[in-house]
N, C-alpha and C positions, 0 to 999 in steps of 0.2 A: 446472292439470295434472290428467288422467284418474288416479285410480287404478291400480295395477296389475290389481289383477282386472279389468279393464272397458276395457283398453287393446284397440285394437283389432290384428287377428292384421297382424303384417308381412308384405304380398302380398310373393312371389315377385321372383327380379330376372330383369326380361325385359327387357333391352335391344333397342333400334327404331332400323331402318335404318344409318346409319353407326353409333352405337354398337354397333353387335354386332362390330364390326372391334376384334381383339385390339390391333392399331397406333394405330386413332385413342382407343382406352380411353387405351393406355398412355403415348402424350406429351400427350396434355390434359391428364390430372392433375396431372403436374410440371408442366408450362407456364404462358408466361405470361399468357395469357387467363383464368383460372384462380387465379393468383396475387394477380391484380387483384382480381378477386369473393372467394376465402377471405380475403385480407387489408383488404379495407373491412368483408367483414361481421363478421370477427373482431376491429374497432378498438376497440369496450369490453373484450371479452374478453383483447386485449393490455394496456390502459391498466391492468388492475388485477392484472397478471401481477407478482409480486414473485420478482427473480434471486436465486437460491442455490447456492450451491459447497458439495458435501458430498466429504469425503474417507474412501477407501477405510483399510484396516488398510493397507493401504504407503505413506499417505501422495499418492496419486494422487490430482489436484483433479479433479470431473466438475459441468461447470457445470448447471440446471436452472431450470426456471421453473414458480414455483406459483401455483393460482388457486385461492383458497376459492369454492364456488357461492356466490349469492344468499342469503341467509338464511332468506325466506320459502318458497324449493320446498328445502332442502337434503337431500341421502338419510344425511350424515355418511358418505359412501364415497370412500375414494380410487381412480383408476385412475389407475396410471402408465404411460406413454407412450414408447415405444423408435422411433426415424427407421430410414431406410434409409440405405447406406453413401454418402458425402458427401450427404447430405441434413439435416437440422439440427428444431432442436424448431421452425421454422418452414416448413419442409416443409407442401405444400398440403396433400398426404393428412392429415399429422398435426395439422395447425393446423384444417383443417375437423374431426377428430374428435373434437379437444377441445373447439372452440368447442361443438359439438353436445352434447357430454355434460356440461359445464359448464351449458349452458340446461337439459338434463335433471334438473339436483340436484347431479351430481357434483365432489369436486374433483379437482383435475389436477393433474400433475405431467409438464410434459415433459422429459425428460433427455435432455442433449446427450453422446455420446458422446466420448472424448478427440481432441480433434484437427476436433472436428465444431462448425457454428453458431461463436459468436466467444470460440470454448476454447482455444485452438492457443497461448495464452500460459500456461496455468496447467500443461505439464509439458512437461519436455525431455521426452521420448522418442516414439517416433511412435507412431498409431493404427495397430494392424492386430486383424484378425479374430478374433484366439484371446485376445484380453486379457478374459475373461469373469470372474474373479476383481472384478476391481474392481468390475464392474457388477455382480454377484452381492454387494459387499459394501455398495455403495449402497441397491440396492433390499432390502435384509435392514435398513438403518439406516430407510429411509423406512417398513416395515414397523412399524418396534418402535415410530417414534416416532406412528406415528398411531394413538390410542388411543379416538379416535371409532367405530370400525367396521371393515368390511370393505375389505378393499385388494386391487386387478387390478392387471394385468399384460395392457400391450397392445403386442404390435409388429409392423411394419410390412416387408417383404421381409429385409434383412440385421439390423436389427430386432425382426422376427417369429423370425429362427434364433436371433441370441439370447434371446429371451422362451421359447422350448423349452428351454434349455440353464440359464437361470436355472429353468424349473420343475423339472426334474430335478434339479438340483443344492436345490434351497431345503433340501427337509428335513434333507440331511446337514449342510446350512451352520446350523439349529437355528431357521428360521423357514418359515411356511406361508402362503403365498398362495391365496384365497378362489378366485379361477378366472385362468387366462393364455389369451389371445387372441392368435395369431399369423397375421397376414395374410398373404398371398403369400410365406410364410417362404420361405426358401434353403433346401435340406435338403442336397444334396450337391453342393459348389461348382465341384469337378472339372467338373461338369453344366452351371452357369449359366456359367463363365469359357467352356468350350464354345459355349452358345450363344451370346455376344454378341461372340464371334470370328464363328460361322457366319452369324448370324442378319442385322439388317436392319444399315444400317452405322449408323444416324443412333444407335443406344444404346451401341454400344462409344465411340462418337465426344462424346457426351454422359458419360460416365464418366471418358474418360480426360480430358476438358477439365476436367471437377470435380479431379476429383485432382491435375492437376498445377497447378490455380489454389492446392488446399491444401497443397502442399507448395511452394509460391514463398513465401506465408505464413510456414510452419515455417521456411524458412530464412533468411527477412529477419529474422525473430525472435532465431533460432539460426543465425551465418552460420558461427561459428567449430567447431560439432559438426555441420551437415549442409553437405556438400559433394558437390552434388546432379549436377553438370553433367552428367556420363557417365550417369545415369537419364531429366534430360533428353530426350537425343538418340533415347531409344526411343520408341517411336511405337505398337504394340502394347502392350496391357493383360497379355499372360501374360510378357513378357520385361519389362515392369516390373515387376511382381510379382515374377518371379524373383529379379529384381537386388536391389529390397527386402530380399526374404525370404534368401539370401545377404549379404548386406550390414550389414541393418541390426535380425535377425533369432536368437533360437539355436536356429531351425529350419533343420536340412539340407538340404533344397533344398522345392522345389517342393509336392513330391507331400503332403511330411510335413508342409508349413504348409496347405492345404486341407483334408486330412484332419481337423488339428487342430481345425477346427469345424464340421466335418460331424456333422448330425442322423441319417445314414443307417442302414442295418443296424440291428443290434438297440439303437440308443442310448435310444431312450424306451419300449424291451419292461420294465423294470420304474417306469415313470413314474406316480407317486402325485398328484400335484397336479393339481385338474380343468382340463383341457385342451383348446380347442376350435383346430384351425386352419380358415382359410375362404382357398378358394384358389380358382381362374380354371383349367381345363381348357386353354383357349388361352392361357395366358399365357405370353408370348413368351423371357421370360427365366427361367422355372421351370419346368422340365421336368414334365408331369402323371405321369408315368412315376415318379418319383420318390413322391411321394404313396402311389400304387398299393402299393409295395414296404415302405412302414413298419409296423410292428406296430399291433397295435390293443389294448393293454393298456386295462383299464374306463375309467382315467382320462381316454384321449383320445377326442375325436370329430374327426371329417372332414367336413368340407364342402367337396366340388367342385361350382360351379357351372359350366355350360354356356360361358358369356361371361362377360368383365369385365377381361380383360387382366391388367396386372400393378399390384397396389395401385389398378383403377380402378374399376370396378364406379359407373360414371356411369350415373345414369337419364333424363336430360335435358339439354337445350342451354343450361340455367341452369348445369349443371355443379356440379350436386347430385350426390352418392355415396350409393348404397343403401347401402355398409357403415357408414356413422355410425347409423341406424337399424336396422344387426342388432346394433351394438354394442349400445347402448341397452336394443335387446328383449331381448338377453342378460343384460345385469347390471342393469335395473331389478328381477328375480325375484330378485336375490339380496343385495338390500338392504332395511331395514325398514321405509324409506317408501312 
């Protein structure tokens, strides 16, 4: 391994011919052509992944999986790793960006969200969007306990919304994260639930098959406390949402549960923790409009790239990602290897 002084400068993402298509970025990544390649060549990288259950102050289980690096390149750095919504700490994006930084020095830590990956048995109550407490009080324990060095904070579209909302909140909660990296974050949901009603159909139609395969789960689990049929029968994403967030929710309708973890407006104008997001201009399910409209307090930076879709940011038909190498180039400067 080079040096970090001598490392050479991370060229530009210029994606070529079909990759520059926001569409073909953004279902190759999750897909499974894709899934094949991160998951052979992540097959040491999972072999020595050890599960762990850390519980919140309420007593909420949040499953996770940790990998110490190699011994001989280690930076003593942890980065912790947040999925997208129904996506799991085996999620392609996510599993190539660990493999990636794990061969770079790092250790990892992917955390599965409640109800996300094979969690759905460690608590009755359902996943929804605004539970950030918990995960705020996870990533605050996996803080104190690593006593090696410096600790990130990386996530990944509904992921990346929470990795903003855990960095604003850290220092009231009485711990400080070295830098947070949120990719293709969510910023105002009202925005992305819009577009994946208007936009192409195969992503609303991708969501709502995720969702309703993890709530057939929750309630083979739980037959006697969810009694799902009438949510069944909806076929749209906002009128299941609705019926949720009514139902199963003590948010008042709709508007009040989106809101509830929206980054927008002045949310991160006094954000203290160093803050990078890297997002996609075209990316199909993040409005770039949104971006444009956030404050720029010292702490955060923006990066809007030209191309890359949503979480894809592919440079090749190996189906390689340039963001596992901006990761990289980012926090090798802020470790003391």
């Amino acid at each position: 391994m080079s040096s970090d002084s001598t490392r050479d400068k991370l060229p530009p993402y210029l994606p070529r011919g079909l990759l520059g298509n926001a569409h073909v970025q953004s279902l190759l990544t999750s897909g499974p052509l894709r899934r094949r390649r991160v998951q052979r060549a992540a097959s040491d990288y999972l072999s020595r992944s050890e599960r762990e259950v850390h519980e919140a102050d309420d007593g909420t289980r949040l499953l996770g999986f940790r990998n110490v690096a190699i011994e001989s390149g280690r930076r003593n750095a942890l980065v912790i790793l947040l999925h997208g919504w129904e996506g799991s700490s085996e999620s392609n994006y996510l599993l190539a960006a660990a493999r990636s930084l794990d061969a770079a020095g790092f250790d990892t830590f992917r955390l599965n969200f409640r109800d996300h990956g094979p969690s759905h048995h460690l608590n009755l109550e359902l996943f929804h969007s605004c539970r950030l407490q918990e995960v705020l009080d996870v990533v605050r324990n996996l803080r104190r306990d690593y006593t090696e060095g410096p600790v990130f904070l990386v996530g990944f579209s509904l992921g990346g919304n929470f990795a903003l909302r855990v960095a604003r909140s850290a220092p009231g909660a009485g711990f400080a994260l070295d830098q947070v990296i949120a990719v293709s974050p969510v910023i105002r949901p009202h925005h992305v639930l819009d577009a994946l009603e208007d936009g192409l159909a195969i992503y609303h139609a991708y969501f709502v098959r995720k969702w309703r395969n993890s709530l057939r789960t929750k309630q083979a689990l739980y037959p006697e406390h969810f009694r799902l049929d009438e949510w069944f029968r909806l076929k749209k994403l906002r009128s299941q949402t609705d019926w949720l967030v009514r139902n199963m929710t003590e948010f008042p309708d709709l508007n009040a549960y989106l809101e509830g973890y929206s980054v927008a407006g002045d949310y991160l104008a006094d954000l203290t923790t160093p803050t990078l997001i890297i997002t996609a201009e075209d990316d199909p399910i993040i409005p770039v409009t949104d971006f444009h409209a956030l404050p720029r307090p010292d702490a955060l930076r923006i990066e809007l790239l030209d191309k890359g879709g949503h979480c894809g940011f592919l440079e090749n038909w190996r189906l390689e990602s340039w963001i596992e190498k901006r990761l990289i180039d980012e926090l090798c400067p802020l470790t003391r290897n």
